[in-house]
C-alpha positions as CSV (number, residue, x, y, z in Angstrom):
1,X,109.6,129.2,101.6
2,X,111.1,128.0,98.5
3,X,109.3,124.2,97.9
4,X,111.3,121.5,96.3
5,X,107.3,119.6,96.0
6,X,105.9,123.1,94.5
7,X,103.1,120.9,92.8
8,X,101.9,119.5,95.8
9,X,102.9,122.3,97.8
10,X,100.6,125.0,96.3
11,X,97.5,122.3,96.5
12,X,97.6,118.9,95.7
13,X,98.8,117.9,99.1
14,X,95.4,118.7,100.9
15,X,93.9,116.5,98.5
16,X,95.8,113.4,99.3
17,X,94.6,110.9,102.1
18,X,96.3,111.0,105.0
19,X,98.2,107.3,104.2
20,X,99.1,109.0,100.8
21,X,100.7,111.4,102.3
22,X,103.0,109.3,104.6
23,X,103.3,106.7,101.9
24,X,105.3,109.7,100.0
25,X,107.0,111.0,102.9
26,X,108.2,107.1,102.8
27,X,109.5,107.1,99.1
28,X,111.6,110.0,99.7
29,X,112.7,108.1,103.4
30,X,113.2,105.2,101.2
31,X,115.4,106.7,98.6
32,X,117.6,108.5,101.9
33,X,118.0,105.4,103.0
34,X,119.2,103.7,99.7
35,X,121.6,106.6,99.2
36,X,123.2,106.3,102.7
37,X,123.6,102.8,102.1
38,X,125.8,103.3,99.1
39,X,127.6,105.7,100.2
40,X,126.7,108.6,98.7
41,X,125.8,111.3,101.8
42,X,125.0,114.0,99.0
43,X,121.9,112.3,97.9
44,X,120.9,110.8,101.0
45,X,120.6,114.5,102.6
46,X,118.5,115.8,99.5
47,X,116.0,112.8,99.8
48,X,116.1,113.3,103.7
49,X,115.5,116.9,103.0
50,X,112.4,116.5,100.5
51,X,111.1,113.7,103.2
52,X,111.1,116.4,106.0
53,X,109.4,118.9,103.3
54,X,106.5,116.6,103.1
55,X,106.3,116.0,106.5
56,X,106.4,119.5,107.4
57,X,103.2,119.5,104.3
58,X,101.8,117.1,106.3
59,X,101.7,119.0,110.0
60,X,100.2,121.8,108.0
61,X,97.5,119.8,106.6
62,X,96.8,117.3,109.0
63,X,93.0,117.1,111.5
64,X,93.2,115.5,114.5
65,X,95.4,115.5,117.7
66,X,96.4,111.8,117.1
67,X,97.5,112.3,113.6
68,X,99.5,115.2,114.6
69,X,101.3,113.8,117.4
70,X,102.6,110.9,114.9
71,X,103.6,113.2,112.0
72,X,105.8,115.2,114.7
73,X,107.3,112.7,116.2
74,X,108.2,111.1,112.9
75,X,109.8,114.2,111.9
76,X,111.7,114.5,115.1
77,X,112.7,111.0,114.4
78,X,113.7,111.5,111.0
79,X,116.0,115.0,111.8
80,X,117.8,113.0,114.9
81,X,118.3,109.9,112.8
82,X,119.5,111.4,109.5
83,X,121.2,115.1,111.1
84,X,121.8,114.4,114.5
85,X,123.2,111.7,116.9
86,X,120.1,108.7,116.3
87,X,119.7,108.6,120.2
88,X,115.9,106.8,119.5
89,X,118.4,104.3,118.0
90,X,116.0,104.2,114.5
91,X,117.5,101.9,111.8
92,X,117.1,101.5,108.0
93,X,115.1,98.5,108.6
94,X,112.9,100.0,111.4
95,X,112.2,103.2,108.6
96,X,111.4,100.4,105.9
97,X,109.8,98.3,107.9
98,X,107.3,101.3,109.4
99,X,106.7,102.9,105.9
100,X,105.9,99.3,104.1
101,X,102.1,99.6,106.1
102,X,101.4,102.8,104.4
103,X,102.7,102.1,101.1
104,X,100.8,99.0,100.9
105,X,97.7,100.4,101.9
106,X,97.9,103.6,99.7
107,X,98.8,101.4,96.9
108,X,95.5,99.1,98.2
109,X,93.2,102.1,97.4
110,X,94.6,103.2,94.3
Protein backbone atom coordinates (compact mmCIF):
# COMPACT_ATOMS: atom_id res chain seq x y z
CA UNK A 1 0.00 0.00 0.00
CA UNK A 2 1.28 3.15 -1.14
CA UNK A 3 1.09 5.74 2.22
CA UNK A 4 0.48 9.37 1.56
CA UNK A 5 1.66 9.55 5.86
CA UNK A 6 4.90 7.29 4.91
CA UNK A 7 6.63 8.95 8.08
CA UNK A 8 4.07 7.94 10.36
CA UNK A 9 3.16 5.00 8.51
CA UNK A 10 6.44 3.02 8.66
CA UNK A 11 6.60 3.87 12.72
CA UNK A 12 5.84 6.91 14.23
CA UNK A 13 2.16 6.22 14.43
CA UNK A 14 2.47 3.52 17.15
CA UNK A 15 4.23 5.91 19.14
CA UNK A 16 1.50 8.51 19.29
CA UNK A 17 -1.20 8.41 22.11
CA UNK A 18 -4.34 7.35 21.19
CA UNK A 19 -5.89 11.22 21.36
CA UNK A 20 -2.92 12.12 19.09
CA UNK A 21 -3.84 9.97 16.84
CA UNK A 22 -7.50 11.17 16.43
CA UNK A 23 -6.46 14.68 17.03
CA UNK A 24 -4.64 14.16 13.42
CA UNK A 25 -7.22 12.20 11.91
CA UNK A 26 -9.21 15.56 12.84
CA UNK A 27 -6.80 18.11 11.12
CA UNK A 28 -7.02 16.25 7.94
CA UNK A 29 -11.20 16.09 8.72
CA UNK A 30 -10.82 19.70 9.39
CA UNK A 31 -9.08 20.69 6.26
CA UNK A 32 -11.98 18.31 4.13
CA UNK A 33 -14.24 20.14 5.67
CA UNK A 34 -12.72 23.66 4.91
CA UNK A 35 -12.25 22.59 1.34
CA UNK A 36 -15.88 21.45 0.72
CA UNK A 37 -16.99 24.48 2.14
CA UNK A 38 -15.30 26.57 -0.57
CA UNK A 39 -16.04 24.76 -3.09
CA UNK A 40 -13.27 23.10 -4.10
CA UNK A 41 -14.31 19.04 -4.20
CA UNK A 42 -10.60 18.29 -5.46
CA UNK A 43 -9.06 19.11 -2.11
CA UNK A 44 -11.79 18.16 0.03
CA UNK A 45 -11.45 14.45 -1.35
CA UNK A 46 -7.52 14.39 -0.83
CA UNK A 47 -7.89 15.60 2.88
CA UNK A 48 -10.87 13.15 3.26
CA UNK A 49 -8.62 10.56 1.69
CA UNK A 50 -5.38 11.22 4.11
CA UNK A 51 -8.15 11.36 7.15
CA UNK A 52 -9.31 7.76 6.27
CA UNK A 53 -5.44 6.73 5.88
CA UNK A 54 -4.92 7.69 9.44
CA UNK A 55 -7.82 6.16 10.55
CA UNK A 56 -7.24 3.02 8.85
CA UNK A 57 -3.32 3.58 10.92
CA UNK A 58 -5.28 3.81 13.72
CA UNK A 59 -7.47 0.33 13.52
CA UNK A 60 -4.10 -1.16 12.92
CA UNK A 61 -2.61 0.17 15.96
CA UNK A 62 -5.25 0.55 18.28
CA UNK A 63 -5.70 -2.05 22.01
CA UNK A 64 -8.86 -2.37 23.25
CA UNK A 65 -12.37 -3.44 22.00
CA UNK A 66 -13.86 0.06 22.98
CA UNK A 67 -11.26 1.98 21.10
CA UNK A 68 -11.75 -0.12 18.18
CA UNK A 69 -15.38 0.02 17.88
CA UNK A 70 -15.04 4.05 17.89
CA UNK A 71 -12.23 4.27 15.35
CA UNK A 72 -14.53 2.05 12.96
CA UNK A 73 -17.48 3.60 13.30
CA UNK A 74 -15.76 6.95 12.76
CA UNK A 75 -14.40 5.75 9.59
CA UNK A 76 -17.70 4.38 8.47
CA UNK A 77 -19.00 7.81 9.30
CA UNK A 78 -16.44 9.63 7.55
CA UNK A 79 -16.72 7.28 3.97
CA UNK A 80 -20.76 7.75 4.11
CA UNK A 81 -20.56 11.43 4.94
CA UNK A 82 -17.76 12.56 2.55
CA UNK A 83 -18.40 9.44 -0.51
CA UNK A 84 -21.65 8.31 0.02
CA UNK A 85 -25.24 9.50 0.73
CA UNK A 86 -24.67 11.00 4.68
CA UNK A 87 -27.68 8.78 5.86
CA UNK A 88 -26.13 9.20 9.75
CA UNK A 89 -27.08 12.82 8.71
CA UNK A 90 -23.21 14.04 10.11
CA UNK A 91 -22.56 17.76 9.51
CA UNK A 92 -19.46 19.96 9.37
CA UNK A 93 -20.29 21.23 12.66
CA UNK A 94 -20.96 17.79 14.29
CA UNK A 95 -17.16 16.70 12.67
CA UNK A 96 -15.74 20.03 14.29
CA UNK A 97 -17.44 19.97 17.10
CA UNK A 98 -16.48 15.97 17.86
CA UNK A 99 -12.74 16.57 16.93
CA UNK A 100 -12.37 19.95 19.10
CA UNK A 101 -12.24 17.33 22.51
CA UNK A 102 -9.22 15.63 21.10
CA UNK A 103 -7.37 18.42 19.77
CA UNK A 104 -7.65 20.23 22.90
CA UNK A 105 -6.58 17.58 24.91
CA UNK A 106 -3.60 16.38 22.71
CA UNK A 107 -2.60 19.93 22.53
CA UNK A 108 -3.20 19.83 26.75
CA UNK A 109 -0.31 17.17 26.97
CA UNK A 110 2.01 18.53 24.68
Amino acid sequence: MTYQHKGLADSGWDKLSFIEQMANIGSEVQRAVNWKRKNNPEYSLKASERALELADLTLDSVRGFSRLKEVARLRESLVDYFFFSNQFASTNESWEKYFLSYAYAARKHT
